[in-house]
C-alpha positions in Angstrom: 0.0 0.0 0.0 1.3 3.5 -1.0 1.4 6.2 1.9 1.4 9.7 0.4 3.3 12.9 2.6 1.8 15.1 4.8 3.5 17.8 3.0 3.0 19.2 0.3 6.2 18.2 -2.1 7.5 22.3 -2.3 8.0 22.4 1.1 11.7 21.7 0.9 12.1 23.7 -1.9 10.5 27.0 0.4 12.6 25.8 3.6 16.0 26.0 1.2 14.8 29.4 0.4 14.1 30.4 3.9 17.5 29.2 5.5 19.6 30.8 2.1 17.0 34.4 3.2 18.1 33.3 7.0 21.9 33.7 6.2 21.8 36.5 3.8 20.4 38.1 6.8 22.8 36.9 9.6 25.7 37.9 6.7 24.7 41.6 6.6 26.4 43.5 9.0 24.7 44.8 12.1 26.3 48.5 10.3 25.8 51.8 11.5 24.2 52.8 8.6 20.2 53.1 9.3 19.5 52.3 6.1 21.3 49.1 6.3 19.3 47.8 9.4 16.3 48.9 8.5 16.4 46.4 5.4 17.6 44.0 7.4 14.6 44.3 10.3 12.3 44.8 7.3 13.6 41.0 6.2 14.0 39.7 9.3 10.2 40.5 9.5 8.7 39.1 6.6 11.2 36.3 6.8 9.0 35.4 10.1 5.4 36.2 8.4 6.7 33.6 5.7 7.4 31.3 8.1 4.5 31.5 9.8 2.6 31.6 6.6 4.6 28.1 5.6 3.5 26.6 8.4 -0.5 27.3 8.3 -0.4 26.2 4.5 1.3 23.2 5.4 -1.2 22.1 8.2 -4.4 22.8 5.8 -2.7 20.8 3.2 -2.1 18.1 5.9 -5.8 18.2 6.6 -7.2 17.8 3.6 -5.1 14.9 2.1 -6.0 13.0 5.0 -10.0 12.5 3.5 -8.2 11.4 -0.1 -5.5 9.1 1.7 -8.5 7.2 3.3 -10.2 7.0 0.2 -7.4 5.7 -1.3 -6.9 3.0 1.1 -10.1 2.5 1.1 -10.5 1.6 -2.6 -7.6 -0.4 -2.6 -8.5 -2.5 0.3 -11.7 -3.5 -1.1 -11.7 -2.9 -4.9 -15.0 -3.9 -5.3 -16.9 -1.6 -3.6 -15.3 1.2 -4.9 -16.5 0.1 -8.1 -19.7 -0.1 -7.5 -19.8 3.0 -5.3 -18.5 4.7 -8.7 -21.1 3.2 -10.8 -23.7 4.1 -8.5 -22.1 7.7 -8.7 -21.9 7.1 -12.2 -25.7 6.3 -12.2 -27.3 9.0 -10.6 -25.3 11.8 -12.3 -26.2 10.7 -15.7 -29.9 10.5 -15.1 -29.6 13.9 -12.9 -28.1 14.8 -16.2 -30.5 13.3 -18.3 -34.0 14.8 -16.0 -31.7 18.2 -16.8 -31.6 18.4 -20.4 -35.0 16.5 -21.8 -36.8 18.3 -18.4 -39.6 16.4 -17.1 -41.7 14.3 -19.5 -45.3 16.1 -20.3 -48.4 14.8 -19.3 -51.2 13.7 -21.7 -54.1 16.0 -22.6 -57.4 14.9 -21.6 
């Protein structure tokens, strides 16, 4: 049986990015120059809000691939009735479908 990640498969790609930001920052100089650490609090700060931002994103993606995982399992572990649950599916959307394009059948003049 195949167990997907919790996380989303970009995640290691955005936590490179946020330790390369990390030691850009820690690089910079703590300079006199106000300039200079004002750039380098304004980063510091959104370095955090992305962070934090990672983190939610990450947790709601966790979240909702648990429902698909058990459906996944599900179907595998009994083939059968994923089949027929589809067909059944299958079934009511094409008559919903049907009922939605010929509308309802008339009724006979007296």
């Amino acid at each position: 049986m195949r167990d997907y990640p919790t996380a989303p498969r970009g995640t290691e790609a955005v936590e490179t990015l946020i330790s390369s930001v990390e030691e850009l920052i820690f690089l910079l100089p703590a300079a006199a120059d106000s300039e200079i650490g004002r750039l380098r609090a304004r980063a510091t700060n959104a370095l955090a809000a992305a962070k934090v931002a990672v983190a939610v994103n990450v947790a709601r993606a966790s979240e909702r691939a648990v429902p698909v995982a058990n459906a996944y399992n599900w179907a595998r572990k009994s083939p059968w009735s994923a089949l027929a649950a589809a067909a059944m599916l299958g079934l009511a959307l094409g008559f919903s479908a049907s009922r939605s394009v010929h509308g309802r059948p008339r009724r006979a003049s007296p």
